[in-house]
C-alpha positions, 0 to 999 in steps of 0.5 A, spaced: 490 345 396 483 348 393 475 344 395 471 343 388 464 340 388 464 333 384 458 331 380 460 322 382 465 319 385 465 312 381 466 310 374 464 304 371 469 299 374 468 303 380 474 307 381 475 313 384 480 319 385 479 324 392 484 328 390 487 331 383 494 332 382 500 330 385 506 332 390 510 327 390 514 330 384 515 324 379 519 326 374 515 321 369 508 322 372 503 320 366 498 324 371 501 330 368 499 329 360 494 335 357 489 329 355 486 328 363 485 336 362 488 339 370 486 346 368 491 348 375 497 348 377 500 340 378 502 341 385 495 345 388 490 338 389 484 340 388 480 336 393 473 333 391 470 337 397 463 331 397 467 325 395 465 321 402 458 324 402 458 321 394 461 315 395 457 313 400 450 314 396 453 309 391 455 304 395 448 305 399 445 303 392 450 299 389 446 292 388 452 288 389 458 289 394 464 289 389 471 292 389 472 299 390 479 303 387 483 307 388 489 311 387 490 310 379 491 317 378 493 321 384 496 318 390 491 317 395 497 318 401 499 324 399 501 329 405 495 333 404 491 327 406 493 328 413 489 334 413 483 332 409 483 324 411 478 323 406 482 317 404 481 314 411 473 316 411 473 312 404 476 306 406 472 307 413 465 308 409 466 302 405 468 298 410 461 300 412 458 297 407 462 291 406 465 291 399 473 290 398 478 295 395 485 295 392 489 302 393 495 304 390 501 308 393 508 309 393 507 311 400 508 308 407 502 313 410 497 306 407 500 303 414 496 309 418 490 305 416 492 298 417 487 297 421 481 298 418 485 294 412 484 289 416 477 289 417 475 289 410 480 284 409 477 279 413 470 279 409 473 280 403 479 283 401 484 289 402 489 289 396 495 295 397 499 296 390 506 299 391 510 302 386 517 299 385 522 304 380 529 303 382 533 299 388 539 305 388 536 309 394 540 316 391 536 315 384 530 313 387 531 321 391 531 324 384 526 320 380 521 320 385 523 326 390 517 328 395 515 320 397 518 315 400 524 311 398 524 304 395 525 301 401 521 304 406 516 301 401 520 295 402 519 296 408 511 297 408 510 290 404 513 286 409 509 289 414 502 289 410 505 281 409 505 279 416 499 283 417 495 278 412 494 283 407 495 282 399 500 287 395 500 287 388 508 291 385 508 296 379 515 295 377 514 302 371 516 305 369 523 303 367 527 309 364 532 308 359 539 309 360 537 310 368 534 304 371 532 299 365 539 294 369 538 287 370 542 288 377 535 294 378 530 288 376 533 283 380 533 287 385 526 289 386 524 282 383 528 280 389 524 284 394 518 282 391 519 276 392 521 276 400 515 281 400 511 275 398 507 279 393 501 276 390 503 279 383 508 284 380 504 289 373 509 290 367 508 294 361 514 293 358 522 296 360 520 302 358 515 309 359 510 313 355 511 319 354 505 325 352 503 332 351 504 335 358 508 330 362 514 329 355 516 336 357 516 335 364 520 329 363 525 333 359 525 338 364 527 334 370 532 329 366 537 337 364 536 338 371 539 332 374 542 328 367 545 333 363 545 331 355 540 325 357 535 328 354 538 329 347 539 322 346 532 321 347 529 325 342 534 322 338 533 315 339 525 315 340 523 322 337 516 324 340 513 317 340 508 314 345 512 308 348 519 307 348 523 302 351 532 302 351 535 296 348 535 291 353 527 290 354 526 284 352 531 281 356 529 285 362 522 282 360 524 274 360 528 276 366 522 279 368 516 273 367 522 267 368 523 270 375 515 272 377 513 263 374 519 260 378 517 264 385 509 263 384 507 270 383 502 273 379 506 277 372 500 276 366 496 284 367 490 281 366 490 276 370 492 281 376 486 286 374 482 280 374 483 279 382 483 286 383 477 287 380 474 280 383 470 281 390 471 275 394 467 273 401 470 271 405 464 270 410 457 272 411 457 280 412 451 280 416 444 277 414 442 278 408 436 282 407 429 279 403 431 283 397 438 281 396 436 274 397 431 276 391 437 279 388 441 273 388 435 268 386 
């Protein structure tokens, strides 16, 4: 872990990532492609040393409270943040003042935070993302070896369920020839639907591979699927997204079974609801010049 100095913290949908790099050990990580230009090893996370003090004077000027993101590059859970808590002071700051966030993890460490969770959910909304890959528990220890298993993660949804907080599934990616089943889809569809999750994202049943993190891919299917990697280059070459042979079905499954149990599963309408600020109640008495804002 090494410290840097960041020039701003939020993009211009109000995103942000505290950290870069991962050790979670994903053998599909996109966050690995040469084009978001990592000049360090993958697994020594560079910290944005004044990422707090940054966000906090953003969000002081922001005009209008709004949804803060956070974790679409580096998980925001990652064991390092046990040190640092520059997660933990994030959400605490932007509690503070009064805007909502939707984070994304695979992690069970978003339940330290509960609480403030919370908190921000009651005046607006706190939206928890979970990745959900595969139901097999031994294939879920290979895929993603480093972070808790798919149903610790099961487990994390229900528990944020009964505490009133919203949860958004990834189901991506889906590998070909390792979990694009329709038993694996099912299964987790099942589990969002007990989870009571308001929507799942899809992008297909497949992956996308780039310069940097296709070779990574490749390292780990020799590693663990001997003779796996031969068949995708045989069958995608080095094309960016690739998807097996049963994709269509999986995504008819997909989007049939997400309509009948009322969950969200077109990805713009979830976008659109994890970017939408929502008041839940008055945050305090408005000053003369948000009144004068809102005129």
């Amino acid at each position: 872990m090494h410290y840097v100095k960041a020039k701003g913290i939020l993009s211009s949908q109000n995103g942000m990532n505290l950290y870069r790099g991962c050790t979670h050990g994903c053998i599909y990580c996109d966050s690995r492609s040469n084009c978001y230009h990592i000049d360090h090893s993958f697994e020594d996370i560079e910290v944005k040393e004044n990422a707090i003090e940054l966000l906090e004077d953003a969000l002081r000027r922001k005009r209008k409270r709004c949804m803060i993101g956070t974790g679409s590059m580096s998980d925001p859970y990652i064991p390092q943040e046990l040190e640092t808590e520059y997660t933990r002071k994030a959400l605490l700051i932007i509690e503070k003042y009064g805007c909502g966030v939707a984070l994304q993890t695979k992690s069970d460490r978003v339940l330290r935070d509960l609480e403030i969770l919370k908190r921000i959910n009651e005046k607006t909304k706190a939206v928890v993302q979970m990745t959900l890959t595969t139901a097999d528990e031994s294939l879920c220890r290979i895929i993603e070896p480093n972070v808790c298993t798919t149903k610790e993660r099961f487990e994390t949804l229900k528990i944020l369920r009964d505490h009133g907080i919203p949860t958004v599934v990834w189901l991506c990616p889906i590998l070909p020839y390792l979990n694009d089943t329709r038993e694996n889809i099912e299964a987790i569809l099942q589990m969002c639907i007990k989870a009571q999750v308001r929507g799942v994202i899809c992008f297909g049943m497949g992956l996308t591979l780039r310069d940097g993190s296709r070779e990574y891919f490749y390292r780990q299917l020799d590693r663990h699927f001997p003779g796996l990697k031969e068949r995708y280059i045989r069958e995608f070459s080095d094309r960016y997204e690739i998807s097996g042979p049963h994709s269509d079905e999986l995504m008819r499954l997909f989007h049939q079974t997400c309509e009948h149990n009322g969950i969200m599963h077109d990805n713009g309408e979830i976008f659109a609801y994890l970017h939408r600020f929502e008041e839940k109640e008055p945050f305090g008495q408005l000053s003369l010049w948000e009144m004068q804002q809102n005129e």
